[in-house]
C-alpha positions as CSV (number, residue, x, y, z in Angstrom):
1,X,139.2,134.0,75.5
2,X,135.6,132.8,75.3
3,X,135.4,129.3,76.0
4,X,131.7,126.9,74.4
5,X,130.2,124.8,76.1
6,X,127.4,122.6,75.0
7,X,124.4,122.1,77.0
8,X,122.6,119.1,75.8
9,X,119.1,117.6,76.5
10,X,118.7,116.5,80.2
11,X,117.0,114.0,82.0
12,X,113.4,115.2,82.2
13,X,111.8,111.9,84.3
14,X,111.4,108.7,85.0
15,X,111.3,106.7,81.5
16,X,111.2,109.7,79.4
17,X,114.3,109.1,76.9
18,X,113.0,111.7,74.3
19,X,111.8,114.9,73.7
20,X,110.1,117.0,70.7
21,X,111.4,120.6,70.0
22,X,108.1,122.9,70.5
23,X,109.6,126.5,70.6
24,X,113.0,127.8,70.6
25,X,112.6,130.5,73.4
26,X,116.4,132.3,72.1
27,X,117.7,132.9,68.8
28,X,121.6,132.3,67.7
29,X,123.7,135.3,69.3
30,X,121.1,136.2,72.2
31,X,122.7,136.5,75.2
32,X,121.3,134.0,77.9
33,X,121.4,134.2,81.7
34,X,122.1,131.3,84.1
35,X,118.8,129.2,84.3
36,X,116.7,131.4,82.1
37,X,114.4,129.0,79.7
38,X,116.1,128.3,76.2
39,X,113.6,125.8,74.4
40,X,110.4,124.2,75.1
41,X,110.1,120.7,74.5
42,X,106.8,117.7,75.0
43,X,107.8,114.9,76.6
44,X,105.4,111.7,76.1
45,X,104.0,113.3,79.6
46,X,104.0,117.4,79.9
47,X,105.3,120.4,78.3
48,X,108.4,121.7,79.6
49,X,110.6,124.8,79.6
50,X,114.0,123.5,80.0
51,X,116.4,126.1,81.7
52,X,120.2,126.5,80.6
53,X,122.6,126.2,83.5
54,X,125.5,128.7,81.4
55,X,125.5,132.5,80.7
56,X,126.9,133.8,77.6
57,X,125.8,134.3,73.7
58,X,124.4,131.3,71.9
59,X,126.2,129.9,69.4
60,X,124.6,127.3,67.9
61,X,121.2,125.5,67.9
62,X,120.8,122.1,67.7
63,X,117.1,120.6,66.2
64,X,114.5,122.4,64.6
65,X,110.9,122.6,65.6
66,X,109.1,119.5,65.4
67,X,112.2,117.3,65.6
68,X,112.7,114.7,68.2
69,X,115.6,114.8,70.4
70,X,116.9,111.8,72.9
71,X,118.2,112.6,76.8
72,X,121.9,113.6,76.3
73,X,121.2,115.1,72.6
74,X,122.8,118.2,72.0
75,X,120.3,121.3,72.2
76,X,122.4,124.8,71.9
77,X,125.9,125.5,72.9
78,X,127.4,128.9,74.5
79,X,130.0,130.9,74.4
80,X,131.2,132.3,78.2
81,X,134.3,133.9,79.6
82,X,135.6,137.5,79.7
83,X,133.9,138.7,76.8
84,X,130.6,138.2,77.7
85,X,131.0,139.2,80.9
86,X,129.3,142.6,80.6
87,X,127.1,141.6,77.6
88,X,125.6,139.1,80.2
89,X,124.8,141.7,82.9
90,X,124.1,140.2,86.5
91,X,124.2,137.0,85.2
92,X,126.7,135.1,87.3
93,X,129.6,133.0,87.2
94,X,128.7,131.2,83.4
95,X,131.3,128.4,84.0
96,X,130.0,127.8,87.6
97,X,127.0,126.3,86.6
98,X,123.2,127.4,88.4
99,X,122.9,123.9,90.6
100,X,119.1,123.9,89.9
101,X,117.9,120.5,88.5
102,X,115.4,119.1,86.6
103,X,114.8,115.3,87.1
104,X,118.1,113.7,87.5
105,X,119.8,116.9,85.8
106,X,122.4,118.7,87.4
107,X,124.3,121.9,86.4
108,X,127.3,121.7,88.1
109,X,130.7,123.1,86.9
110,X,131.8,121.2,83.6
111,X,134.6,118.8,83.6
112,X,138.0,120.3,82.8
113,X,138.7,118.0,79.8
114,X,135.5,117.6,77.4
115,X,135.0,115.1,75.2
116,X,135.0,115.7,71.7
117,X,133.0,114.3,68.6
118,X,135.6,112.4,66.0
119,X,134.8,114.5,62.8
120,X,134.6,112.9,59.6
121,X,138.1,113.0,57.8
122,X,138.6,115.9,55.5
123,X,139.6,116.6,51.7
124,X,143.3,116.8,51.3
125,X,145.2,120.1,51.9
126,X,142.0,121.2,54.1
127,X,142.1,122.0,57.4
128,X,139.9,122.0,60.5
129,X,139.3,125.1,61.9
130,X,135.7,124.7,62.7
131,X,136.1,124.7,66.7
132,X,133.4,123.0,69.4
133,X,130.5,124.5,67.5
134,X,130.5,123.1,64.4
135,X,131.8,119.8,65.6
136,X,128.8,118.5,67.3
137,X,126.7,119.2,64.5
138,X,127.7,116.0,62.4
139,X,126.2,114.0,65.4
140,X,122.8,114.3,64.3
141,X,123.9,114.1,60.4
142,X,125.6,111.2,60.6
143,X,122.9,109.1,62.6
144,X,120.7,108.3,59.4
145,X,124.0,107.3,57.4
146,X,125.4,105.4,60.0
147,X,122.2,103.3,60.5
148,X,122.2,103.2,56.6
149,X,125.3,101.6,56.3
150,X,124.5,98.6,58.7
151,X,121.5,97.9,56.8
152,X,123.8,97.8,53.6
153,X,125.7,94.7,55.4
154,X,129.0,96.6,56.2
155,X,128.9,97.5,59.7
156,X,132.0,95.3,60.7
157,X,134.3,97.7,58.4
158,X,132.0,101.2,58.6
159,X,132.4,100.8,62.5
160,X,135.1,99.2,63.1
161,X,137.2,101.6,64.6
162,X,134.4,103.2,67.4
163,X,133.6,99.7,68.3
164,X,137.7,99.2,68.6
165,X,137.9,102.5,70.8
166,X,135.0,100.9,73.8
167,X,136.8,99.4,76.6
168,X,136.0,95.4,76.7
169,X,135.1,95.9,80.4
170,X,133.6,99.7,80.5
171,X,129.8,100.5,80.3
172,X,128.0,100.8,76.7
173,X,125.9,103.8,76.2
174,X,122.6,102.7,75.8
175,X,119.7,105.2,75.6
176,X,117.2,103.3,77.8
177,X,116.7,99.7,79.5
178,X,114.3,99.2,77.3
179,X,116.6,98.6,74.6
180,X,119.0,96.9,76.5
181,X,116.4,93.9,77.1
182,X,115.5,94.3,73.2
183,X,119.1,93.2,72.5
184,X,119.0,91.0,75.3
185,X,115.9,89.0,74.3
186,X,117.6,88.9,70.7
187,X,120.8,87.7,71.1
188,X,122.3,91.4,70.2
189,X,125.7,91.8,71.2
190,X,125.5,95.3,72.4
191,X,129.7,95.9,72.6
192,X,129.4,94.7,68.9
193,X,127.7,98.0,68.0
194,X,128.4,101.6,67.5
195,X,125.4,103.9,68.1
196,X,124.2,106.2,65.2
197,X,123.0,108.8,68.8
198,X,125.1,111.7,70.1
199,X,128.8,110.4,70.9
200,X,127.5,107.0,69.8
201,X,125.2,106.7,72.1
202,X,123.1,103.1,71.0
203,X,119.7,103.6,69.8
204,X,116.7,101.4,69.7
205,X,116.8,101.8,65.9
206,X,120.3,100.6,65.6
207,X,119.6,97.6,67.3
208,X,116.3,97.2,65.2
209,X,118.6,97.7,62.1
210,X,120.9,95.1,63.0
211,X,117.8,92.6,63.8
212,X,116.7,93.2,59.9
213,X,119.5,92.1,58.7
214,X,119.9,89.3,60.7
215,X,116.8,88.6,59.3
216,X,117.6,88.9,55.5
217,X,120.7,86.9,55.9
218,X,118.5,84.2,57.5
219,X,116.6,84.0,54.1
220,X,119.9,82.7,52.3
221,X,122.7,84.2,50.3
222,X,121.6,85.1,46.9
223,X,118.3,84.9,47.6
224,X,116.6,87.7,47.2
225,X,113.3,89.2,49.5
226,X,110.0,87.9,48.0
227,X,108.5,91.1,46.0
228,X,105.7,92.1,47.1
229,X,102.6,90.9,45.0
230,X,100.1,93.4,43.7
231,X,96.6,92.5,45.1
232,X,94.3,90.4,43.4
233,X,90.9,92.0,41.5
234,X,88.7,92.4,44.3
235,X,87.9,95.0,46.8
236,X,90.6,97.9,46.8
237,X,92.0,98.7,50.1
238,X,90.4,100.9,52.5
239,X,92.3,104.3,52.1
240,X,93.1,106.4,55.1
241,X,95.8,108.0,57.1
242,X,98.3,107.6,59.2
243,X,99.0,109.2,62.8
244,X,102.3,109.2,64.6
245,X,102.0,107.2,67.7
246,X,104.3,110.0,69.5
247,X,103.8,112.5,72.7
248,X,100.8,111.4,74.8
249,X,99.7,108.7,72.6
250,X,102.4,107.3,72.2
251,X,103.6,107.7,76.1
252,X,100.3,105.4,76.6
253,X,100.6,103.3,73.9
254,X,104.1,101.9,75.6
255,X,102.8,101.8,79.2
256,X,99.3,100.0,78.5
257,X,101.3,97.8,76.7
258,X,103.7,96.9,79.5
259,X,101.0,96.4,81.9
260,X,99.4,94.3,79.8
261,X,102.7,92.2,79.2
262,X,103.7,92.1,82.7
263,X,100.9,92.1,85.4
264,X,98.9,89.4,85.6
265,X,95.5,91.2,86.6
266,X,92.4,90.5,87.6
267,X,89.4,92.8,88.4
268,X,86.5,92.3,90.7
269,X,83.6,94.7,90.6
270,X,80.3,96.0,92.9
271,X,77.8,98.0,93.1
272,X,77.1,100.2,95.8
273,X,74.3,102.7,97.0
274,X,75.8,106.1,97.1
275,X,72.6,108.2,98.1
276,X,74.1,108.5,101.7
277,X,77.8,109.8,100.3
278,X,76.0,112.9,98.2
279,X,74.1,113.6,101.1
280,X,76.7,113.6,103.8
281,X,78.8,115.8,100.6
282,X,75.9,118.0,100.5
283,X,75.8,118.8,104.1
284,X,79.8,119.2,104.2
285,X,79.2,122.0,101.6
286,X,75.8,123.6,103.0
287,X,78.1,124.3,106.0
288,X,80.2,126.9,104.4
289,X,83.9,126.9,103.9
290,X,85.4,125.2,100.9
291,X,83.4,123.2,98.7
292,X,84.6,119.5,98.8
293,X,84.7,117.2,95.5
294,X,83.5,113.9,94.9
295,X,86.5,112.7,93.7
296,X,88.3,114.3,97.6
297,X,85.9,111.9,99.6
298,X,86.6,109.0,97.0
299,X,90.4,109.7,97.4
300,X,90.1,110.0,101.0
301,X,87.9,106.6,101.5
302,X,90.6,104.7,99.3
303,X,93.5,106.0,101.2
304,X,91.4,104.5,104.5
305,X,91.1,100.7,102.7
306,X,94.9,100.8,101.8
307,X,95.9,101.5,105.1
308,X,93.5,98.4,105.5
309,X,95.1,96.2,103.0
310,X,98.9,97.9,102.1
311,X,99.3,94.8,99.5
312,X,98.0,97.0,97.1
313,X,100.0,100.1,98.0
314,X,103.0,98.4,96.8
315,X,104.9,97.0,93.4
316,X,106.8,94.2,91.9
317,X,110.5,93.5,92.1
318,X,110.8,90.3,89.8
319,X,114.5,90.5,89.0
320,X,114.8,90.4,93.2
321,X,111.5,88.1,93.2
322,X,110.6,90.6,96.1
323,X,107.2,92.7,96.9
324,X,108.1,96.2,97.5
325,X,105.2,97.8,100.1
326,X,105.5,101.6,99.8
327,X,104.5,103.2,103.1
328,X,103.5,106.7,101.5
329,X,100.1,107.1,99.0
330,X,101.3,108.6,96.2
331,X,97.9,109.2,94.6
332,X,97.6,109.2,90.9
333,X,94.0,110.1,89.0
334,X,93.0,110.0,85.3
335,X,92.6,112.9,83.6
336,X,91.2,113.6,80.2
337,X,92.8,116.3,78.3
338,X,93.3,117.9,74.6
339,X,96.3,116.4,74.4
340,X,95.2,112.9,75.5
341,X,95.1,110.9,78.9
342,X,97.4,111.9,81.8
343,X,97.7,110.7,85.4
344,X,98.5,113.4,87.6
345,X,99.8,112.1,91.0
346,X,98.9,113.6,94.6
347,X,101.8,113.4,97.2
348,X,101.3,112.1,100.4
349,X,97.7,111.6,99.5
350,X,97.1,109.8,103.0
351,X,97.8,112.6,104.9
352,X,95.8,115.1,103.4
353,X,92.0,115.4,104.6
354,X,89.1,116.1,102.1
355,X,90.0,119.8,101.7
356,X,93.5,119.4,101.0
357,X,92.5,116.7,98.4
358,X,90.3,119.0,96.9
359,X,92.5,122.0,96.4
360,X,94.8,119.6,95.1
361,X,93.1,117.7,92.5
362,X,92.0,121.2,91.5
363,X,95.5,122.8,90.9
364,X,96.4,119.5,88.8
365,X,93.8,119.3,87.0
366,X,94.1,123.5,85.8
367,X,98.0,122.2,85.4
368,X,96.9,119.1,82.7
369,X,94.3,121.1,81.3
370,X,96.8,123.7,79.9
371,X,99.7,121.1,79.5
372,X,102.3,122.7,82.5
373,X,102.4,119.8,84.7
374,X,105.5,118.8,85.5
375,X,107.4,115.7,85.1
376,X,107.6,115.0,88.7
377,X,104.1,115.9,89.0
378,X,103.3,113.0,86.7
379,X,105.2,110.3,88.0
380,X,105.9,108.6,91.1
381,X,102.5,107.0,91.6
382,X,101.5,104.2,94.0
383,X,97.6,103.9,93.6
384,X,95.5,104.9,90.7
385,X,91.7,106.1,91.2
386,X,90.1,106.4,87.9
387,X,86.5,108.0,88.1
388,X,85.5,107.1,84.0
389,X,82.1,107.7,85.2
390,X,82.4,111.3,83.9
391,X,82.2,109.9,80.0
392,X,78.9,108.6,81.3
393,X,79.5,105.0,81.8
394,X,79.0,102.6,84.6
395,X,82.0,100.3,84.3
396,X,84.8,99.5,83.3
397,X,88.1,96.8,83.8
398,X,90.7,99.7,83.8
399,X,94.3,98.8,83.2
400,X,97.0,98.7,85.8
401,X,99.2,102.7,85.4
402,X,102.5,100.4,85.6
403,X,104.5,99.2,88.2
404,X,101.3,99.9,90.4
405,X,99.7,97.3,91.8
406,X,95.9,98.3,91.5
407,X,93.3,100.8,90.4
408,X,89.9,101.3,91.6
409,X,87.3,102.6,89.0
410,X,84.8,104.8,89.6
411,X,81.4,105.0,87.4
412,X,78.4,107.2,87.0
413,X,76.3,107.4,90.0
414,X,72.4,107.8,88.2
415,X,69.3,106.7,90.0
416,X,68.4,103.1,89.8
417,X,65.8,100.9,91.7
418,X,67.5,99.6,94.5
419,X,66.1,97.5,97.8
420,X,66.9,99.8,100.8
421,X,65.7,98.6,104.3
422,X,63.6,95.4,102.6
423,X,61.7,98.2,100.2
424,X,62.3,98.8,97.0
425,X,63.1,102.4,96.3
426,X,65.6,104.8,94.1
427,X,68.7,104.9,95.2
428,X,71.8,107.3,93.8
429,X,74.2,103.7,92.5
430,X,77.6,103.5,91.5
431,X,79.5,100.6,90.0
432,X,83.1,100.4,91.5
433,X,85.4,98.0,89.9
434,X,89.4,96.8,91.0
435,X,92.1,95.6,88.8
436,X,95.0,94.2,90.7
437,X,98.2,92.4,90.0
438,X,97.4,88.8,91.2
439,X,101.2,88.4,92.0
440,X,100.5,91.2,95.6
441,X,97.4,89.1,96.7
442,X,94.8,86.8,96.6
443,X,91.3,87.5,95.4
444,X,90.2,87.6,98.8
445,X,92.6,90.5,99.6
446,X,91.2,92.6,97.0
447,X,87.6,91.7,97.5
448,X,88.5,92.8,101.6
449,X,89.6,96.3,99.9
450,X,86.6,96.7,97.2
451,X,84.2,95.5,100.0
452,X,85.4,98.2,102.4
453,X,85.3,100.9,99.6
454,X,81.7,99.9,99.1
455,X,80.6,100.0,102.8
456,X,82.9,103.5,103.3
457,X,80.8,104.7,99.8
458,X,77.3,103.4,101.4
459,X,77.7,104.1,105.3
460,X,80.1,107.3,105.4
461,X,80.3,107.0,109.2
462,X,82.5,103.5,108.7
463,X,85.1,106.0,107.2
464,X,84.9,107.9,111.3
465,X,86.4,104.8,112.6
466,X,90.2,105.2,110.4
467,X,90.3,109.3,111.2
């Protein structure tokens, strides 16, 4: 007997608690192999085929294009066993599970006893014969009534019994920590709530839904919401239209946002002659070989002043009160693409010399350009070097990529008059600028680092002394 199980949306990085349906790569009743790609989704960082860890026919699909799915959604389910067995070829063992792993995903064996979804009761005289298929699909259904229902004032009786069913002392599914401090800020009993997610999983709009009513209670019983009033004569509103802050945007939206709620930064800035960088770049290139970047030598110089001054290699524990210095460079770098801003990161960036660097900021950049980087590829960071002096700008007060400490900014390098050896003269100048999180150091810490980057940037032979 064929046995289904459901694969359901996995972990797919740090902070990434949803996903939009792109592509369906299989259509109800293919037959799938172990770890062959089933759907692409866009997470708020990358594109990304996701792989399912069963072999058998699919069954059932769960979200159409263009819907938005949260981590632990269900996406297909599958039917294995004896059956499929020669319909799924070399396959493997379907039950056994591939053990390849996305971010914090495994595909090990299922669990012998699967929880089921509670369906919703039935006329009289009917019966359920619907099976595991059909009985996840209400999960999504439901979520829009169920969130409905609060907002009519009746969740005490509409939920009573799921909230009844959650042990007092056991965990409450909660999609992110993110939501958890929304409750928590609000005075949101989260054990108090049943989630309108997959197996009620607790969503930020359910506790949003619960905060609006709070809200109309607040204005007093049998009073009613002031109407809105119809604008005076005068100018009419500016028409327009309105764009989902979603995928990249909306990734960018939430992190610039943090940073700016949560670091307390502060950016110095220099200008520095870079005539003898281009020209020690250009003689590194007229010597054959590979041809090195701008942005390698700039890498490789800020990897130098953090060995310098680790303070800003680090990031900020408050709930410990503690300053966590990382000992690895975990190199992040703007880049602008069709689909918006993304940070690629370079591993190990302080071990790499200014070829490595090179090929490597290369093969990222190709990745982000056509939107397969993946999520590991994007996260992780340590240090960000942001060179906005390709948008033809000189400076800049970047924000901090949070929970790093600092980012160095990079501008334009044009010819300006400069003083050089007591004459004036044209020199090749570049504006480099630091925001930092005041809470690692002192200004005079970061002026140590942006000095050093300067000197490094105007006297390349400085950079001899740290290789």
């Amino acid at each position: 007997m064929a046995q289904v199980l459901e694969f359901r949306l996995p972990d797919l990085g740090e902070g990434l608690t949803e996903a939009e349906v792109v592509r369906w790569l299989v259509e109800v009743g293919d037959v799938v192999a172990i770890d062959q790609p089933v759907v692409e989704v866009e997470t708020a960082k990358a594109m990304v085929e996701v792989p399912c860890p069963y072999a058998g026919v699919v069954t059932a699909r769960f979200g159409e294009e263009g819907a938005e799915l949260p981590v632990g959604a269900p996406l297909l389910t599958v039917a294995v066993g004896e059956q499929d067995a020669g319909a799924a070829g070399d396959a493997g063992d379907a039950t056994g599970g591939s053990g390849n792993v996305l971010v914090g995903y495994g595909t090990g064996a299922p669990p012998a006893r699967r929880r089921r979804v509670r369906p919703a009761p039935m006329a009289s005289g009917s019966r359920d014969t619907s099976g595991a298929v059909e009985a996840a699909a209400p999960v999504a259904a439901a979520a829009p009534a169920a969130r409905s229902a609060r907002t009519a004032g009746v969740p005490a009786v509409a939920h009573a019994t799921a909230v009844a069913e959650r042990p007092a002392d056991g965990p409450v599914p909660v999609i992110s920590p993110l939501v958890r401090r929304l409750a928590r800020e609000n005075g949101v009993d989260l054990r108090q709530l049943s989630g309108s997610g997959p197996e009620g999983l607790i969503l930020r709009a359910d506790v949003e839904d619960v905060l609006r009513a709070d809200a109309a209670r607040g204005r007093g019983a049998g009073a009613p919401a002031a109407p809105a009033t119809a604008p005076t004569a005068g100018p009419a509103q500016a028409s327009g239209s309105r764009v989902p802050l979603k995928g990249v945007r909306g990734a960018v939206a939430d992190k610039l946002s943090r940073s700016r709620r949560e670091i307390p930064d502060a950016t110095c800035w220099v200008d520095a002659d870079a005539t003898e960088l281009m020209r020690a770049r250009a003689a590194m290139n007229a010597a054959g070989g590979q041809k090195i970047s701008l942005l390698a030598l700039l890498a490789r110089i800020c990897t130098a002043a953090l060995a310098r001054h680790p303070e800003l290699n680090s990031r900020v524990d408050m709930e410990a009160r503690e300053i966590i210095r990382l000992d690895a460079v975990h190199l992040g770098f703007a880049a602008q693409t069709e689909r918006g801003l993304v940070v690629p990161v370079v591993r190990d960036a302080h071990t790499r010399d200014a070829e490595s660097l090179t090929a490597e900021f290369a093969r990222l950049t190709e990745a982000a350009r056509a939107g397969t980087l993946t999520p590991a590829e994007l996260t992780g960071g340590t240090f960000t070097l942001n060179n906005y002096g390709v948008f033809g700008v000189d400076g800049s007060t970047p924000i901090i990529n949070h929970p790093e400490a600092a980012m160095l900014g990079v501008g334009r390098i044009v010819p300006k008059p400069w003083v050089h050896e007591g004459e004036m003269a044209v020199r090749q100048v570049v504006q480099l600028s630091l925001t930092f999180d005041h809470r690692v150091c002192d200004g005079g810490t970061a002026g140590g680092f942006l000095r050093y980057v300067a000197d490094c940037v105007e006297q390349p032979a400085v950079l001899l002394r740290t290789l």
